[in-house]
N, C-alpha and C positions, 0 to 999 in steps of 0.2 A: 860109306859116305864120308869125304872128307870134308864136305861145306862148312863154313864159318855160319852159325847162326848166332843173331844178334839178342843181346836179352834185353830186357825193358828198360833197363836203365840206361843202357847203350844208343838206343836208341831215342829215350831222352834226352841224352846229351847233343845226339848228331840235329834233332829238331828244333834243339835251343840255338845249337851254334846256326843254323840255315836260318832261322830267323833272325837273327843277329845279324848274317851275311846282309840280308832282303833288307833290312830295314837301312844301311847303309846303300844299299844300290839303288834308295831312293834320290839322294843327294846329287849321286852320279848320275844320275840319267841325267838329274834338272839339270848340272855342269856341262852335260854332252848339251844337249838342246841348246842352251845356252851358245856355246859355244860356236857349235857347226848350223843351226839354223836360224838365228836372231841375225839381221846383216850387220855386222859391229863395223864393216868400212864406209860407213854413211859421214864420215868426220874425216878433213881433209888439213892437214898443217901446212899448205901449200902457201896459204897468209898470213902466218905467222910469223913473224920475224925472231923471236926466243924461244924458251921453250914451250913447246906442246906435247902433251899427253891423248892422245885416240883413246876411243873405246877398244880397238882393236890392243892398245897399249895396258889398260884397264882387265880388259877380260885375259890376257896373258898373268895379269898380277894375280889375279883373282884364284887365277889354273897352279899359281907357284905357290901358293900360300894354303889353296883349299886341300891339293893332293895330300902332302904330308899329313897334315890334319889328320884327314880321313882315314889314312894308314893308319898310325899310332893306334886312334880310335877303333878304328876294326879289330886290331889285333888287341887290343885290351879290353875288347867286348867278346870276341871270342876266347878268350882266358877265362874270363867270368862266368862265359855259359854253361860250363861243364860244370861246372860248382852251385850255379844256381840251378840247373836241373835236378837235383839232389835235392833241394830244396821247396821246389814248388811243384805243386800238383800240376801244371800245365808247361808243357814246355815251352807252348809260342808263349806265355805270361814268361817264361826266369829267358827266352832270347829278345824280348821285348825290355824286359828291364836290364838285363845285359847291356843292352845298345847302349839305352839310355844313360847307364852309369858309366861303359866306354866312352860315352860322350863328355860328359861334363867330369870325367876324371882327369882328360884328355883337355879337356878349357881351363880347369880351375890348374892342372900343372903347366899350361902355357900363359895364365893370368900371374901363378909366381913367379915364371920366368921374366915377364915383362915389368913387372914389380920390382925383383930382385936386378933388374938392369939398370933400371931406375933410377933405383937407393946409390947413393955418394958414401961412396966408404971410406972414411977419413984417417 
């Protein structure tokens, strides 16, 4: 038998990272939904004489600014999960807190970034 069998901790690891995947494929569906089923051309700039902004114009900003996000985050939450299954008795617990630390690792270096734009460097 040539099979690859998987050992416990391998399989630790693959459980942490899928839970980690799921808990971000929360955000995306609510962005899909969003998106394709809410009617966002209910707002017309047809009376506007300057400028106007749509919800259709809104939920495009929304789609340029959330994707990135979510990427980085994903991918720094799956970094973590293999290290945190090692770590914790449950693997949906270390791809749950994976997520979570992907996430707000992912905020707090996009809060310095906008901080660090900020600052006047004289």
């Amino acid at each position: 038998m040539s099979g690859y069998v998987d050992g416990p901790e391998e399989r630790k690891r693959r459980v942490a990272s899928r839970t980690a995947a799921v808990w971000y494929a929360v955000p995306v569906a609510a962005l899909l939904v969003n998106a394709y089923v809410v009617p966002w051309n209910s707002t017309s700039c047809d009376d506007e004489p300057g400028f106007c902004v749509t919800r259709h114009d809104l939920m495009g900003i929304l789609v340029m600014v959330t994707v990135p996000f979510l990427i980085v985050s994903l991918a720094v939450a799956l970094g973590l999960a293999g290290r945190l299954a090692r770590r914790f008795v449950s693997p949906v617990a270390a791809g749950t807190v994976a997520a979570l630390c992907g996430f707000t690792v992912t905020a707090g270096a996009a809060l310095l970034l906008y901080a660090g734009h900020r600052v006047e460097l004289y």
